[in-house]
C-alpha positions as CSV (number, residue, x, y, z in Angstrom):
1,X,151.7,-52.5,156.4
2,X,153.3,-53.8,153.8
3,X,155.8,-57.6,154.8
4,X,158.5,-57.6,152.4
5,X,159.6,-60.9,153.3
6,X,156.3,-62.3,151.4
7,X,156.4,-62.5,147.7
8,X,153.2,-63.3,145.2
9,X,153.8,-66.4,144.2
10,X,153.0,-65.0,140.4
11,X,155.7,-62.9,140.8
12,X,158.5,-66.0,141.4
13,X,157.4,-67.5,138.4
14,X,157.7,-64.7,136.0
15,X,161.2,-63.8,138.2
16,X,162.5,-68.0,137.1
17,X,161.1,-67.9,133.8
18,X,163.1,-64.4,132.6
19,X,166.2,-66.8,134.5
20,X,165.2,-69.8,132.2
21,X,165.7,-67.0,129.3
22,X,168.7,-65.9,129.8
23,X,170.1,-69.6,130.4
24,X,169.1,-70.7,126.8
25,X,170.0,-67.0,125.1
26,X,173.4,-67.6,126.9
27,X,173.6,-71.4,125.5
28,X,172.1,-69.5,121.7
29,X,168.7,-71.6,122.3
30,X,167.2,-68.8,121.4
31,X,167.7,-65.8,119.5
32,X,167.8,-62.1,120.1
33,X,164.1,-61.5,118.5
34,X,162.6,-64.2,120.4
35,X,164.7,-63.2,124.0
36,X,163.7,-59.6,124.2
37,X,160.1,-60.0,123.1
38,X,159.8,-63.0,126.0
39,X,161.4,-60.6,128.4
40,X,159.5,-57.8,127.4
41,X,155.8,-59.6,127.8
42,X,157.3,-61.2,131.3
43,X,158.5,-57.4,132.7
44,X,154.9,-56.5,132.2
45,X,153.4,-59.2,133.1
46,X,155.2,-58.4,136.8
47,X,154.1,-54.7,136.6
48,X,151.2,-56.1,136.4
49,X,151.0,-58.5,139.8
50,X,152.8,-55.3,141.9
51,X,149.9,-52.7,140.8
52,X,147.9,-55.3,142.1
53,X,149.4,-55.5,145.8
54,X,147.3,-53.9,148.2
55,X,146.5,-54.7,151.8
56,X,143.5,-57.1,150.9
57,X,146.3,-59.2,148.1
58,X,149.0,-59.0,151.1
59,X,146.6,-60.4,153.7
60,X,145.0,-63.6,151.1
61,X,147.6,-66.4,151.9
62,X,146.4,-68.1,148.5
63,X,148.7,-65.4,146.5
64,X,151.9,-66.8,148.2
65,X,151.2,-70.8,147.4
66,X,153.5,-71.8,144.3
67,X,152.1,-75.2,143.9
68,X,148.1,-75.5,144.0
């Protein structure tokens, strides 16, 4: 069964770095372009790590370590 309290570790990254986006876009860091094509490639990139959840990703405790 599937814990929703535990998130892959991959997936809190990508989660802060869109944050880290939108904190320079809102301070014009960045520009428009260069926002939406980071988002873009970080949204997949989290598709990505959910298809991957199964029972065997759940269960491997290295998935959940942030710092290795």
């Amino acid at each position: 069964m599937y814990n929703t309290s535990k998130i892959p570790s991959k997936i809190i990254e990508t989660e802060l770095s869109i944050r880290l986006l939108e904190y320079l876009k809102r301070n014009n860091t960045i520009d428009d372009g260069m926002y939406n094509y980071c988002i873009n490639k970080l949204v997949r990139k989290i598709e990505i790590e959910k298809n991957k959840i199964d029972d065997n990703y759940i269960e491997n405790d290295s998935n959940y370590k942030i710092l290795v």
